[in-house]
C-alpha positions in Angstrom: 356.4 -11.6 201.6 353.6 -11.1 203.8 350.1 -10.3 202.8 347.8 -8.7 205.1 343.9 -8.6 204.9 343.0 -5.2 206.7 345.0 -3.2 209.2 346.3 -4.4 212.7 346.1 -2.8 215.8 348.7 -3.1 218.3 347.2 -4.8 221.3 348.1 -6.5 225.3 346.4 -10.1 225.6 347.2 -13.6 225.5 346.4 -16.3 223.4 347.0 -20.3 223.2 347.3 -21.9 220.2 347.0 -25.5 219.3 348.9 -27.0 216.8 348.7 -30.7 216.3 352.1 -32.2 216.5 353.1 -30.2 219.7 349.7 -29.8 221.6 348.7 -26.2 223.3 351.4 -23.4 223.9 350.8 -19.9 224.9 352.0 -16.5 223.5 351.7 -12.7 223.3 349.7 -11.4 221.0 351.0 -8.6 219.6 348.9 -7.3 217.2 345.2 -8.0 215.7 343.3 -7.1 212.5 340.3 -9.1 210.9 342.9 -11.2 209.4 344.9 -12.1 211.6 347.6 -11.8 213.8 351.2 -11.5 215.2 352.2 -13.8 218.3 355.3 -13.9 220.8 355.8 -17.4 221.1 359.2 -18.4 222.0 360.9 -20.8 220.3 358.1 -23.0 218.5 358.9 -24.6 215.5 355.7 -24.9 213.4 355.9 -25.0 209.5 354.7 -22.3 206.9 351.5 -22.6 205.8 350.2 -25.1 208.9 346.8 -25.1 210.2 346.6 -23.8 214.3 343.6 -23.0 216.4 343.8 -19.9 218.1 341.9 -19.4 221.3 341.9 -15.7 222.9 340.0 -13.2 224.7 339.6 -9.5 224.1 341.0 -7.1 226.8 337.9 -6.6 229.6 335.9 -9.0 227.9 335.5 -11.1 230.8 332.3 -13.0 229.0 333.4 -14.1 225.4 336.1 -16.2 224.2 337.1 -17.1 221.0 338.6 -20.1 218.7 339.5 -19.4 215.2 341.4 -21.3 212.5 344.5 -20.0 211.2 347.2 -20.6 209.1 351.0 -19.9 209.9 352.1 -17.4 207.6 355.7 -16.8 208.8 357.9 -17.3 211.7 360.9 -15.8 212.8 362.9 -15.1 216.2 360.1 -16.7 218.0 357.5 -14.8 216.5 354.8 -15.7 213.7 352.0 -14.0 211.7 348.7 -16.2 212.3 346.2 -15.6 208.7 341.9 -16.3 210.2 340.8 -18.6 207.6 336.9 -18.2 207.2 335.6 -16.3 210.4 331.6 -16.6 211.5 329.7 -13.0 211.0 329.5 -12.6 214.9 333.4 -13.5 215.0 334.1 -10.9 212.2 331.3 -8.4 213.6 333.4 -8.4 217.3 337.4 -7.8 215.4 335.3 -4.7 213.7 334.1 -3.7 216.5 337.3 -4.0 219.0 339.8 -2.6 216.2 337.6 0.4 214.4 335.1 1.0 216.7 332.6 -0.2 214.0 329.9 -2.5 213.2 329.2 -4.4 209.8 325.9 -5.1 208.0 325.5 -8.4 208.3 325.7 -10.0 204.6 326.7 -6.5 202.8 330.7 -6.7 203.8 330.1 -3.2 204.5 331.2 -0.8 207.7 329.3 1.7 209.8 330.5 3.8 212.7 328.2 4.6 215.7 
């Protein structure tokens, strides 16, 4: 059974992901939400519960790029879910931002629109 953290918005970009034992691979993202997300990946084979680094870029955000930790939290007919372990406030602050249109007070956890 899955177990989201916060809603996902369907969304166009690419990602790579590395993953120890097999090295970089690329894949659709799919979806996005603060905690995570659903990749197109073909046929990789990587366990449950295995620690990745994702690497993507927002749509027309030609500037910033990101790398977060994740963990694999299922695969099946080459896709898997991808769960952000601990995110930096700037990191969280831009997923807000791109998904609700929002910024958080920094330390408070809190969301404000505008």
């Amino acid at each position: 059974m899955e177990h989201r953290r916060g809603r996902r918005k369907r969304v166009q970009m690419h990602a790579v992901v590395r993953y120890e034992q097999l090295g970089l691979f690329s894949g659709r993202v799919r979806d996005i939400g603060p905690g995570g997300m659903g990749i197109e990946a073909g046929p990789i084979m990587i366990p449950r519960d295995a620690r990745v680094e994702v690497h993507f870029r927002f749509p027309g955000d030609d500037q910033t790029g990101y790398a977060l930790v994740a963990a694999i939290a299922w695969t099946a007919h080459g896709e898997m879910g991808l769960a952000f372990e601990e995110t930096a406030p700037a990191v969280r602050q831009k997923l807000y931002s791109e998904l609700y249109g929002a910024r958080v007070e920094r330390g408070s956890g809190k969301r404000f629109h505008g």
